[in-house]
Every structure is written in structure tokens, then in C-alpha cells.
N, C-alpha and C positions, 0 to 999 in steps of 0.2 A: 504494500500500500504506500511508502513511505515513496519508493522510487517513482510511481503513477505520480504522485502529488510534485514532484520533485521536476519530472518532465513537464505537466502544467506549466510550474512555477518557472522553470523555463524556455519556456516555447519559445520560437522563433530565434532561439539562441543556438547557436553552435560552438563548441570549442577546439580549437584550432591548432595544434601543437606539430608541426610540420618544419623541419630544416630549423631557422634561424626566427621563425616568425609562432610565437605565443601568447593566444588571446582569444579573447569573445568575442563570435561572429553575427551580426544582428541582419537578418534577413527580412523583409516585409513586401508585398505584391500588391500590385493594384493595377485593374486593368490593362493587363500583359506587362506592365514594369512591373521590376525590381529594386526594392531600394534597400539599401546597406551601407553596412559599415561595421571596421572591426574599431575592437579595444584592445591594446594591446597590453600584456603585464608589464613590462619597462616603461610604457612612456603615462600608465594608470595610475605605476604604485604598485604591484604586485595586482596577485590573481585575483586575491575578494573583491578589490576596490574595482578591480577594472569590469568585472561581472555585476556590480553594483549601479555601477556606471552603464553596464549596457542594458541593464533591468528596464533603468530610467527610460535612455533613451526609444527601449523598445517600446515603452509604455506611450511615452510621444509621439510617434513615429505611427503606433496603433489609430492614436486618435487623429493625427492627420489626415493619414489614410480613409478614416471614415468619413470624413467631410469630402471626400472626392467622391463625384456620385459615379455610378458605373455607366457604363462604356456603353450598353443595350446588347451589347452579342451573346447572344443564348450561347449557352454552353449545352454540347451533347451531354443525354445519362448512358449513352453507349460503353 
């Protein structure tokens, strides 16, 4: 249960640990865009702040999002 609650609480989040590059990835869509951005741990403060940080942002970014009204193109249930 702990882990269900844990992906909720970070949705739209990804974490990133590849090569030289560590950090929180904030993904959001809206009619066929994409919008993002990472946090990174070195330039956040380390790993909590900078996931704290992209919490924020996601939450923002959430509500932006929804003030864009959609596009009109049906989507198949195919």
C-alpha cells in the first residue's frame, strides 16, 4: 500500500540517475505537447530538496495545464 501511495504522490515524476546527470524528471502533456523539466541534485541541494522542488513545480505546471482548454480531437478507444 505504502508504495501505491508513494507513486500517486509522485506522479509525473521520474528519477533520472544516468552517466553524469542526477535528478527529478517533471513530465506534463497537453494537447500533443510536452512540457518539462529536470531538477537536478547538485545545482537543488541534494536529492530531497530537489524532489521537493519538482513536487512544487509539478503541482504548477498541473494547474497551468488545466487552464488550457483542449484541442477538440477525439481520441480513438481503439
Amino acid at each position: 500500500m505504502a508504495t501505491k501511495r508513494r507513486n500517486l504522490r509522485n506522479k509525473g515524476i521520474s528519477r533520472i540517475d544516468s552517466g553524469s546527470t542526477h535528478g527529478w524528471f517533471v513530465r506534463g502533456y497537453r494537447n500533443g505537447q510536452t512540457y518539462s523539466k529536470l531538477f537536478s541534485d547538485l545545482k537543488c541541494g541534494g536529492k530531497r530538496k530537489a524532489l521537493a522542488l519538482a513536487r512544487e513545480y509539478r503541482d504548477q505546471l498541473l494547474d497551468e495545464l488545466a487552464k488550457i482548454p483542449p484541442s477538440g480531437r477525439a481520441r480513438s478507444s481503439r
